[in-house]
C-alpha positions as a printed Julia matrix, in Angstrom:
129×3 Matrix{Float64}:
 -19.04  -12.56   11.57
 -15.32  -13.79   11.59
 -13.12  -12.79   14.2
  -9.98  -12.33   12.02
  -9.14  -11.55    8.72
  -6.5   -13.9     6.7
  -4.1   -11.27    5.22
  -1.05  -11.76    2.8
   1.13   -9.13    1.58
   3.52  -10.27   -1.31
   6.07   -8.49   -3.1
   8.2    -9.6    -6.4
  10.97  -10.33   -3.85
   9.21  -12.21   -0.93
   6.05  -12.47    1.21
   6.1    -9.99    3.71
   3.0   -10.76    5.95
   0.83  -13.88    6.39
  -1.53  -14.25    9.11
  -4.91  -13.73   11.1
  -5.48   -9.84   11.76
  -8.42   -7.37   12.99
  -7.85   -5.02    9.71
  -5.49   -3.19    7.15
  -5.83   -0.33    6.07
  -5.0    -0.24    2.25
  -4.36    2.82    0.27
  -6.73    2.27   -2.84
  -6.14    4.51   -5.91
  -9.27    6.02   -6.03
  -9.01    6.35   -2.03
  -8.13    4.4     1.34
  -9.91    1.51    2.12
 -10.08   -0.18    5.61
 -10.27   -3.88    5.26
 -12.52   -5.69    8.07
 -13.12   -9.82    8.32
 -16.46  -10.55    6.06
 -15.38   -7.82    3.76
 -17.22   -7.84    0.51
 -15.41   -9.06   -2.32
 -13.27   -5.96   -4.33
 -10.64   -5.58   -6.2
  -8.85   -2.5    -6.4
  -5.77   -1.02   -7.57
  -3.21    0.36   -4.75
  -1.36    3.67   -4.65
   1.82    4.77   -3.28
   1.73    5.03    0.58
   1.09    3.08    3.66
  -0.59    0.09    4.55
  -1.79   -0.37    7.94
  -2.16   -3.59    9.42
  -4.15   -4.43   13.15
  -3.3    -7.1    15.1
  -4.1    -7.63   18.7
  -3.7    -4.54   19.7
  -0.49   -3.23   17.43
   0.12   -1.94   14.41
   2.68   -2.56   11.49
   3.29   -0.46    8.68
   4.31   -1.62    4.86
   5.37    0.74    2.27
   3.9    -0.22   -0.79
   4.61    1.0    -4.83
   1.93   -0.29   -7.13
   0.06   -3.47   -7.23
  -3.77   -4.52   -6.18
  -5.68   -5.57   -3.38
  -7.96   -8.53   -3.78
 -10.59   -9.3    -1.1
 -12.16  -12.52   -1.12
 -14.46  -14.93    0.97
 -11.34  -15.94    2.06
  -9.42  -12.96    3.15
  -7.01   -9.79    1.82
  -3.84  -10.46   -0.2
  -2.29   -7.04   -1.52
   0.05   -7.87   -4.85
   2.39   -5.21   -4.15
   5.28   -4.21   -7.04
   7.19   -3.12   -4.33
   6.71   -3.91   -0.1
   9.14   -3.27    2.43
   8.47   -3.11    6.0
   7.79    0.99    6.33
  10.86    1.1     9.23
  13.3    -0.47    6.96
  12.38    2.27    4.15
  15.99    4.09    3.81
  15.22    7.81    3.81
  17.98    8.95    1.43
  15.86    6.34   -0.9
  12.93    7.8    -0.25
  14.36   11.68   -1.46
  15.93    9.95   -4.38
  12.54    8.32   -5.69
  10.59   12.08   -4.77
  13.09   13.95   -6.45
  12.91   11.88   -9.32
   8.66   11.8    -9.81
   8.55   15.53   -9.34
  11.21   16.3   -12.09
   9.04   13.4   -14.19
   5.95   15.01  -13.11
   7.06   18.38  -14.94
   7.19   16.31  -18.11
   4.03   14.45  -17.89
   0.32   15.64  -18.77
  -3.12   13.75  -18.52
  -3.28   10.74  -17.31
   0.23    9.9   -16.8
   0.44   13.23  -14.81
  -2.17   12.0   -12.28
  -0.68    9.06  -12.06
   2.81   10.7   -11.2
   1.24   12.88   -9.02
  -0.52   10.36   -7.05
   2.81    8.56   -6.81
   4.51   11.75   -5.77
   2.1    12.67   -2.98
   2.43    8.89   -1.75
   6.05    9.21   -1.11
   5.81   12.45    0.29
   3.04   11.2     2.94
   5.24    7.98    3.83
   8.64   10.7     4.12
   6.81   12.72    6.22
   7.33   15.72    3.92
C-alpha cells in the first residue's frame, strides 16, 4: 500500500493543489467520498460543498461548484468548475449565490430541481447556514 496519495485540484482559472497527501475528502453527487492512496479507480461527479484534504497532520479546505473527481492508479485530480481556497470564499458572495438558487429553485421541477437543490444545500453547508 502507498503511503501518499498524488492529488491535484484544478479550476478553469488555476491549479489550486498539487502534491502527496494522506486523503481528501470529496463531496460526490450521489454522496461524500473519502479518497485513500490505492483507491480503486472511479469517476464521479462532484457537488457543491467542501473538499477536505489531509496532509501530515492538517487539513485544508476547497470550496468547490461542479466538476468530477477522477481516481486513478496514479492518484485523485478533482476538475472543479469553480475552486477557491474555502477561507478566501467572500461571505457576502456566498448569500448572493444562496439567494439566487433558492429563488431559481422555486422555478425549477424534476431533475433540474434536484439539481438546484443539491446546489442550494451545498452552499448553505459551506456558509454555515
Amino acid at each position: 500500500m502507498a503511503d501518499k496519495l498524488t492529488f491535484s485540484l484544478v479550476s478553469p482559472e488555476a491549479e489550486l493543489f498539487s502534491g502527496e497527501v494522506d486523503q481528501v475528502d470529496v463531496p460526490g453527487s450521489e454522496g461524500d467520498l473519502g479518497i485513500l492512496p490505492d483507491h480503486s479507480p472511479l469517476m464521479a461527479a462532484i457537488r457543491t460543498g467542501a473538499i477536505t484534504v489531509y496532509a501530515d497532520g492538517a487539513q485544508t479546505q476547497y470550496f468547490v461548484q461542479g466538476g468530477f473527481a477522477d481516481v486513478t492508479p496514479d492518484g485523485l485530480t478533482v476538475l472543479a468548475e469553480k475552486a477557491a481556497l474555502l477561507s478566501d470564499v467572500d461571505a457576502e458572495i456566498l448569500q448572493a449565490d444562496i439567494d439566487s438558487a433558492t429563488k431559481a429553485l422555486a422555478e425549477l421541477d424534476g431533475e433540474a430541481a434536484l439539481a438546484m437543490q443539491q446546489n442550494l444545500d451545498g452552499l448553505k453547508a459551506v456558509a454555515g447556514a
